[in-house]
C-alpha positions as CSV (number, residue, x, y, z in Angstrom):
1,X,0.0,0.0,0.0
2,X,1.1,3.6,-0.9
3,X,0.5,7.0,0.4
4,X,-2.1,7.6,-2.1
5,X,-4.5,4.3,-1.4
6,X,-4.2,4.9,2.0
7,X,-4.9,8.5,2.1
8,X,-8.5,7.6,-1.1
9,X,-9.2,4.6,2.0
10,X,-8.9,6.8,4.8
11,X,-10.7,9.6,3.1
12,X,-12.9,6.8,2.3
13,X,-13.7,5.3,5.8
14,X,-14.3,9.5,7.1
15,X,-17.0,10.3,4.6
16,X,-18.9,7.0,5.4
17,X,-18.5,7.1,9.1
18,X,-20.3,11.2,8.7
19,X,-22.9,10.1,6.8
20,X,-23.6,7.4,9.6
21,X,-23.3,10.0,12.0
22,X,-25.6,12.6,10.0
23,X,-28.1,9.7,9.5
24,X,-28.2,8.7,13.8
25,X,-29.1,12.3,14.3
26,X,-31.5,12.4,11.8
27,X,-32.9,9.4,13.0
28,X,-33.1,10.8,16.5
29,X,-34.3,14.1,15.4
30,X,-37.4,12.2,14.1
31,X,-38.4,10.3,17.0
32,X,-38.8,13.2,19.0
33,X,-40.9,15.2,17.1
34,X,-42.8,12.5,16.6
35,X,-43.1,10.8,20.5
36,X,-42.5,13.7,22.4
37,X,-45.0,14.9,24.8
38,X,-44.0,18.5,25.3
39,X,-43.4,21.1,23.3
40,X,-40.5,23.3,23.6
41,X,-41.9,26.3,25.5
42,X,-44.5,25.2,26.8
43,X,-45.4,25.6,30.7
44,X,-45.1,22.5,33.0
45,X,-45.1,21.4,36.1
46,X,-42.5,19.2,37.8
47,X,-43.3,17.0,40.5
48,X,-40.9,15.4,42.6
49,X,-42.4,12.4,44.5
50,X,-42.2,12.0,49.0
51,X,-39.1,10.3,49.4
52,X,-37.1,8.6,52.6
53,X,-33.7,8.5,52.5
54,X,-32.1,7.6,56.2
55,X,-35.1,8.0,58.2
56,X,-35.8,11.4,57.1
57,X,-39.0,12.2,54.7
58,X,-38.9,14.9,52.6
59,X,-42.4,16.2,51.3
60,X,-43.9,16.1,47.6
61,X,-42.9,19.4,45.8
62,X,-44.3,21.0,43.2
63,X,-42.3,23.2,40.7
64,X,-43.6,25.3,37.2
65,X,-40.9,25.8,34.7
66,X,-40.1,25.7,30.9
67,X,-40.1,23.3,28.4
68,X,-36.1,24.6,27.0
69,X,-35.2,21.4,24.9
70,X,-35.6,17.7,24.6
71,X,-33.7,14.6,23.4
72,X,-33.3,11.2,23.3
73,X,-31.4,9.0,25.2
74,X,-29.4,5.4,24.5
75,X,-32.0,3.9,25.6
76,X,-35.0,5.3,23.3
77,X,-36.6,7.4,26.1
78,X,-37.2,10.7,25.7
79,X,-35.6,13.3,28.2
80,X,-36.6,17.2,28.9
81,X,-35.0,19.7,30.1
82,X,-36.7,22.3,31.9
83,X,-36.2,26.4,32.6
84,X,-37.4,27.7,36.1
85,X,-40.0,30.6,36.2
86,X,-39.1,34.1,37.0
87,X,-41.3,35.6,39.3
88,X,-43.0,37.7,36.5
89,X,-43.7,34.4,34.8
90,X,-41.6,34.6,32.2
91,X,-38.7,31.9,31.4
92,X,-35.7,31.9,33.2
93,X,-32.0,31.2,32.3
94,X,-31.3,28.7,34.7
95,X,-32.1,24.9,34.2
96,X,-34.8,23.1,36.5
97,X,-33.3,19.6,37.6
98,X,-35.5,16.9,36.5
99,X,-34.4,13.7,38.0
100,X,-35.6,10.3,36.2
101,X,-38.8,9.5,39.0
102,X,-39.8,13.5,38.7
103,X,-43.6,13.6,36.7
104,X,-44.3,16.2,34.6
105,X,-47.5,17.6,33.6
106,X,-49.1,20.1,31.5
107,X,-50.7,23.0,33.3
């Protein structure tokens, strides 16, 4: 093998390993749009279930925020991230945890 097969092969190999890569996120892109339940910007509310963790209970609590963006993980389930409320209601900058047993409904 020569300089020039190997840099046409390697060339080769890159432009086929994008085009997988463009194709996963295309592929990705779809499913959401198409089983997502949210729609960026819309208002929701995040519950976080009672817990016990060492004896100590912490309540059910209840927090509006943002729908900002959402996406897909390994594992085909859809994951949201969420934007706090300002206290004029409008959408904050700052990201709303959402841990994998918080709810989220529609208001």
């Amino acid at each position: 093998m020569n300089q020039e097969t190997y840099k046409t092969e390697l060339e080769r190999i890159y432009n086929e390993t994008h085009k997988l890569a463009q194709d996963r996120i295309k592929l990705k892109d779809d499913y959401v749009l198409e089983h997502s339940d949210f729609e960026i910007g819309e208002k929701v509310r995040v519950i976080t279930r009672q817990s016990e963790n060492f004896g100590k209970i912490t309540p059910e609590k209840i927090e509006l925020g943002f729908i900002s963006s959402r996406y897909v993980d390994d594992k085909g389930l859809i994951k949201y991230e969420v934007n706090k409320v300002k206290k004029d209601g409008s959408q904050s900058s700052h990201k709303l945890y959402v841990w994998y047993n918080n709810r989220i409904e529609k208001l």
